[in-house]
N, CA, C and O of each residue as an XYZ file, in Angstrom:
360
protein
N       3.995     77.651     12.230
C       4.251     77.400     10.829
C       5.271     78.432     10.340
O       4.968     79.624     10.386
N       6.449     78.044      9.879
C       7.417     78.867      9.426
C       7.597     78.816      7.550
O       8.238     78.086      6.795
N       6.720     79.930      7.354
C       6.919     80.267      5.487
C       8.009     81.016      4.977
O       8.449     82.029      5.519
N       8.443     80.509      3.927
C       9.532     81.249      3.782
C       8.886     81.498      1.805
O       8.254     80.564      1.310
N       9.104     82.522      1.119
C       8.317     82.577     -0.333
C       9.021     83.438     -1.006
O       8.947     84.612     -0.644
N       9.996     83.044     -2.304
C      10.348     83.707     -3.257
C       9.522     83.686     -4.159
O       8.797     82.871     -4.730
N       9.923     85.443     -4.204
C       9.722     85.887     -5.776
C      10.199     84.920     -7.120
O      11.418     84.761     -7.181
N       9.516     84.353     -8.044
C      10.173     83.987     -8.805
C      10.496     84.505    -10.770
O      11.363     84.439    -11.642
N       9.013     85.027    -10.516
C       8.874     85.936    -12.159
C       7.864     86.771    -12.031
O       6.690     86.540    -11.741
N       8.575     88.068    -12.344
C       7.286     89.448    -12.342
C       6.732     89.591    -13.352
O       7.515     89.662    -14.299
N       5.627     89.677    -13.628
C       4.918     90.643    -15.041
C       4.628     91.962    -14.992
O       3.777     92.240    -14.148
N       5.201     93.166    -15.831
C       5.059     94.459    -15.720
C       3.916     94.355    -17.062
O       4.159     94.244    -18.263
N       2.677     94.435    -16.390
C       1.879     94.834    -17.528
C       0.294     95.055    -17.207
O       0.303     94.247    -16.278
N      -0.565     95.339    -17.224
C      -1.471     96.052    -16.919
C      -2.434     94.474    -16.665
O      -2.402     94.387    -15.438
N      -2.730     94.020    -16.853
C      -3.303     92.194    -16.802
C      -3.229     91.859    -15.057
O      -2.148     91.975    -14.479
N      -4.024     91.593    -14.581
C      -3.992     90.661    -13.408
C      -3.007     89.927    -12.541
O      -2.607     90.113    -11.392
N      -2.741     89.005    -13.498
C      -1.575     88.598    -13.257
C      -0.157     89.220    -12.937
O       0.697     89.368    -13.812
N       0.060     89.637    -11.371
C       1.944     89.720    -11.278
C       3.276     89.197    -11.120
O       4.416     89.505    -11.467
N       2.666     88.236    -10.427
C       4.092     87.803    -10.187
C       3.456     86.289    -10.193
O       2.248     86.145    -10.385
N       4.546     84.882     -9.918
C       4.914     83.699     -9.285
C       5.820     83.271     -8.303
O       6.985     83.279     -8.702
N       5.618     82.808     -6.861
C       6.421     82.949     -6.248
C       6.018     81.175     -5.603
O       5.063     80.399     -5.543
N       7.369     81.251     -5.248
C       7.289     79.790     -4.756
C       7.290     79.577     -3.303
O       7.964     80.555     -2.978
N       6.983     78.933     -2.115
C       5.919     78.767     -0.821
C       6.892     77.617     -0.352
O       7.021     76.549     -0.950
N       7.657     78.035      0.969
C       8.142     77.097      1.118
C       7.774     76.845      2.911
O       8.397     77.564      3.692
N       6.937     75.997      3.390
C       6.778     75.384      4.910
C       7.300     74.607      5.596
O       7.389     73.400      5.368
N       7.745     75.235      6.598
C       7.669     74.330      7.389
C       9.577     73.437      7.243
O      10.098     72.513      7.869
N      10.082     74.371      6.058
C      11.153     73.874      5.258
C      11.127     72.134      5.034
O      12.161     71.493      5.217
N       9.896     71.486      4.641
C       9.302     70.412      4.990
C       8.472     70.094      3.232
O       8.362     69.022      2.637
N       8.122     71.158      2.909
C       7.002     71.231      1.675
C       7.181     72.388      0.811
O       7.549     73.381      1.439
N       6.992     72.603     -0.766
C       7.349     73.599     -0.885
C       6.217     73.555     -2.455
O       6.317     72.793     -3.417
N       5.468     74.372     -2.280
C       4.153     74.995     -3.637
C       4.940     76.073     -4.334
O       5.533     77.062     -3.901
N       4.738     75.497     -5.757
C       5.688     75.959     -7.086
C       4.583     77.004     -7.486
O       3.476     76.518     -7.254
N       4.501     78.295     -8.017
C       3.415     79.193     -9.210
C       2.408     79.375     -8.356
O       1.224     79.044     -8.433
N       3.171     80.089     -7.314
C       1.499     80.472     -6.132
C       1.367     82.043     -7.240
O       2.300     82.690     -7.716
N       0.256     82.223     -7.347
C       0.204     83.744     -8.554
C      -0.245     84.826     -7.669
O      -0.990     84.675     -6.701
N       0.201     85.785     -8.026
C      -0.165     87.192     -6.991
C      -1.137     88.022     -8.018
O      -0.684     88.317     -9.125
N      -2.527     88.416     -7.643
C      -3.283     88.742     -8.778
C      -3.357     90.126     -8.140
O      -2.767     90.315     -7.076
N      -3.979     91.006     -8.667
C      -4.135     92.081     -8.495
C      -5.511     92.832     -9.723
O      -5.429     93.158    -10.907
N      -6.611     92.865     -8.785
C      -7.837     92.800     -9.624
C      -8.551     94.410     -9.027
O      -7.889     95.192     -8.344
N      -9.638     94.604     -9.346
C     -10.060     96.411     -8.864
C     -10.755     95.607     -7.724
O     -11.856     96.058     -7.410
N     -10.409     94.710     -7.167
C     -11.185     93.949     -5.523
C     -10.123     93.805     -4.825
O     -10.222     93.283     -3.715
N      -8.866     94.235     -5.314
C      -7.193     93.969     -4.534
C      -6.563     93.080     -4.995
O      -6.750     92.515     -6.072
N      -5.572     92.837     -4.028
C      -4.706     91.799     -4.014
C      -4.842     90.637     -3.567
O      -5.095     90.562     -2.365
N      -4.714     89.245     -4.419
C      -4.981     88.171     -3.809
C      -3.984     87.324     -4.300
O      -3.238     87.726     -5.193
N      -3.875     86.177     -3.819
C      -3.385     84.984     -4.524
C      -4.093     83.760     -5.101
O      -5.275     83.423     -5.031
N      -3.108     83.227     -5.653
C      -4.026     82.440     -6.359
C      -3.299     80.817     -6.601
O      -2.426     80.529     -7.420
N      -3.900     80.011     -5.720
C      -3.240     79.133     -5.780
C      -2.598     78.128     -7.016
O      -2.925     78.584     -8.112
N      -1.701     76.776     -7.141
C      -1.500     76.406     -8.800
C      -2.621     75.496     -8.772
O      -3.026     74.796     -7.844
N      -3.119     75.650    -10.137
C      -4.432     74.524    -10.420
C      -4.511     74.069    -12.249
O      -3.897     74.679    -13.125
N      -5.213     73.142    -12.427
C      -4.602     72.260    -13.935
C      -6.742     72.467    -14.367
O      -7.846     72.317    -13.844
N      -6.276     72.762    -15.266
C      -7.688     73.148    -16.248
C      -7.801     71.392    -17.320
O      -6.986     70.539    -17.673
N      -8.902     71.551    -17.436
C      -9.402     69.888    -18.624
C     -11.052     70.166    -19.152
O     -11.900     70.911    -18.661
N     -11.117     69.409    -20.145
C     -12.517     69.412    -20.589
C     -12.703     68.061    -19.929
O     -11.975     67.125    -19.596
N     -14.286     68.433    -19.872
C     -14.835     67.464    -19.380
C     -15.267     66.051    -20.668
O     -14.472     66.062    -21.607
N     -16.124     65.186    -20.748
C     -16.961     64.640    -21.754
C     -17.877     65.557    -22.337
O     -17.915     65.460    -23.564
N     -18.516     66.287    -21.920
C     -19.310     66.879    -22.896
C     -18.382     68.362    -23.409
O     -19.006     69.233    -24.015
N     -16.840     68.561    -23.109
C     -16.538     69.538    -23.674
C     -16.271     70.925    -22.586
O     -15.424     71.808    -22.725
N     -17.045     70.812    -21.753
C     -16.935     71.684    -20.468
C     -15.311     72.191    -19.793
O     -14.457     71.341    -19.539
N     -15.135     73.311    -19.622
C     -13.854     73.569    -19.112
C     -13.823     72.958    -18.049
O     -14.875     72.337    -18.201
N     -13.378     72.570    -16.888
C     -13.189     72.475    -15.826
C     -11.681     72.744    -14.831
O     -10.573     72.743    -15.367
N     -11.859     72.948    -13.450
C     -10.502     73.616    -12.901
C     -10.787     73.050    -11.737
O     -11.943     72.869    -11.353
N      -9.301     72.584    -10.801
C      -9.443     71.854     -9.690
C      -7.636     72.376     -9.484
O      -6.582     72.386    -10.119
N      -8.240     72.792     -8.040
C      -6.642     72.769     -7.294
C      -5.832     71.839     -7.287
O      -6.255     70.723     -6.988
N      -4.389     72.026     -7.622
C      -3.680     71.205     -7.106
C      -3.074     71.032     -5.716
O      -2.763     69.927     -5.274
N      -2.951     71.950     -5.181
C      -3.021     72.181     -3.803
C      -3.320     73.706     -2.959
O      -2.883     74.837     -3.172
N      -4.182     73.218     -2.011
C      -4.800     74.238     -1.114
C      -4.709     74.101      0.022
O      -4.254     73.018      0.391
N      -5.119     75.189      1.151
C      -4.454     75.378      2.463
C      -6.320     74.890      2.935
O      -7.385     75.049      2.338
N      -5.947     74.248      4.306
C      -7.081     73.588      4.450
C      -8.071     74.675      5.182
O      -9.261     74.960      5.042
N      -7.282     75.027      5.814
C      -7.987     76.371      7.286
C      -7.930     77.776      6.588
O      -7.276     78.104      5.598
N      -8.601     78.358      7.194
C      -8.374     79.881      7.081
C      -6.678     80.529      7.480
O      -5.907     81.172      6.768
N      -6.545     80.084      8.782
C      -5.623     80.218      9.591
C      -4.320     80.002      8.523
O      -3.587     80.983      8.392
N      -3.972     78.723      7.718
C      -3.249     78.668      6.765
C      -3.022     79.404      5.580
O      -1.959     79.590      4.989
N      -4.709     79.990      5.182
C      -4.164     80.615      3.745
C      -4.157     82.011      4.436
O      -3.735     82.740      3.539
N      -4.311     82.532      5.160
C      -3.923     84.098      5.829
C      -2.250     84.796      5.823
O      -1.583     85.804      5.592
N      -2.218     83.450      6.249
C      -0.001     83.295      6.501
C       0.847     82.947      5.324
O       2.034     83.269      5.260
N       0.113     82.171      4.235
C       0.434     81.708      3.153
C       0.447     82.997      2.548
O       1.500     83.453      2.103
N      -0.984     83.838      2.471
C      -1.051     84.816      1.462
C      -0.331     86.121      2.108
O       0.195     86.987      1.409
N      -0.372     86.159      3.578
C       0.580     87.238      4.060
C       2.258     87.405      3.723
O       2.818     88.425      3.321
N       2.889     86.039      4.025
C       3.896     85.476      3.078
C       4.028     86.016      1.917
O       5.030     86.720      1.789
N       3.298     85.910      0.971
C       3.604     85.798     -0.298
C       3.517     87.531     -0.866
O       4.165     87.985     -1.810
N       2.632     88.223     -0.083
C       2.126     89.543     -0.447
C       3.429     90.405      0.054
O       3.834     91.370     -0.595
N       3.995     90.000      1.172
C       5.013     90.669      1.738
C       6.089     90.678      1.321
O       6.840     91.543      1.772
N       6.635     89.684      0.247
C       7.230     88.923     -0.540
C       7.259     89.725     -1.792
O       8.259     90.410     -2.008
N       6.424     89.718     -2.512
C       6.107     90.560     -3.490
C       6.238     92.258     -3.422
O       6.640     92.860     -4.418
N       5.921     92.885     -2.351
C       6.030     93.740     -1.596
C       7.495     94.384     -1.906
O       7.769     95.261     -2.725
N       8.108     93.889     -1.267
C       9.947     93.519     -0.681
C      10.468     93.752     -2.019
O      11.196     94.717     -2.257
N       9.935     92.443     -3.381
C      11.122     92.458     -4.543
C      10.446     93.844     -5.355
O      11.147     94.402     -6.199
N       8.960     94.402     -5.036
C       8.912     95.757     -5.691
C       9.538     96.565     -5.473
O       9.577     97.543     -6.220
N      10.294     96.471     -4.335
C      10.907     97.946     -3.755
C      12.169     97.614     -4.046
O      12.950     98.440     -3.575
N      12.587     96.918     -4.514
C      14.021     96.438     -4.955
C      14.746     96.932     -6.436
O      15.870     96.530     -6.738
């Protein structure tokens, strides 16, 4: 699997949220607003996903797309961390 993942918008601000970077496989497929979080548990990502109420009013949240294996989101999130990494030191 060949990833390739730009940086696309940083946030300098104390909040969770750092960056958006876009995920490109396989030069075949490409995931828009992968989010780079950064919480006092580390660094993670966070895939894009669409929020709705339910009928009785209930928030609800569902991926829009996710990596099926482990094996996938390891390389995805190694990608993206290394990525992020790179445009800090820039």
């Amino acid at each position: 699997m060949v990833i390739k993942t730009t940086i696309k918008k940083m946030f300098n601000s104390d909040k969770p949220l750092k960056a958006f970077a876009d995920v490109e496989i396989d030069g075949s497929i490409v995931i828009h607003s992968v989010a780079v979080m950064e919480t006092e548990k580390g660094r993670h990502i966070s895939m894009p996903y669409t929020k709705w109420k339910n009928k009785d009013g209930e928030e609800k949240q569902h991926d829009v797309v996710h990596p099926i294996t482990s094996y996938a989101r390891r390389q995805i999130e190694e990608s993206v961390l290394a990525a992020y990494d790179s445009h800090i030191k820039e």
